[in-house]
N, C-alpha and C positions, 0 to 999 in steps of 0.2 A: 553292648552294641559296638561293633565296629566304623567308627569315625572315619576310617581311611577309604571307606570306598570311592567310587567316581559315581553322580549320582546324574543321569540323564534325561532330557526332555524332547518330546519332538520337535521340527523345527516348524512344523505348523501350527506351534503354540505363539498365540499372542501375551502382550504381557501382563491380561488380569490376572493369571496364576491359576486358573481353570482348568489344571492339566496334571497329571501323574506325572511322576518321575520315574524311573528303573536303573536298576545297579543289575548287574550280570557276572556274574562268579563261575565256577566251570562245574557246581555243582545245584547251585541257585538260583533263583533271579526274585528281585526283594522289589516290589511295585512300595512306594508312599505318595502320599499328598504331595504337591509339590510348594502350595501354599501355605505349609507347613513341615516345616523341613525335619525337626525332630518329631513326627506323626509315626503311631504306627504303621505296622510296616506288612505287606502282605507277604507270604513266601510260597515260590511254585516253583517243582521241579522243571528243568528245562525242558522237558516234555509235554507238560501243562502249559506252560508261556507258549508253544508253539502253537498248540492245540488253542486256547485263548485268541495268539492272531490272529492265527485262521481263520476267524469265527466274527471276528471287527475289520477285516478287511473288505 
């Protein structure tokens, strides 16, 4: 597993830790727990992540 990523959160997240994180790679994007940092890890083509928004917006 790559350690060096940047791992993100919305900024509508308060701080119980009730929220995803995501990392975006230009072939990837890796969704985890955020209240669990070393969590597994989902992975979706960037075309899925888009498809995904679209749909929780």
């Amino acid at each position: 597993m790559n350690t060096d990523r940047i791992w993100i959160k919305s900024s509508f997240s308060d701080d119980t830790g009730e929220c995803i994180e995501v990392a975006a790679c230009p072939c990837i994007v890796l969704i985890r727990d955020s209240k669990l940092g070393n969590s597994p890890q989902i992975r979706l083509s960037p075309a899925a992540w888009m498809a995904f928004i679209g749909h929780t917006e």
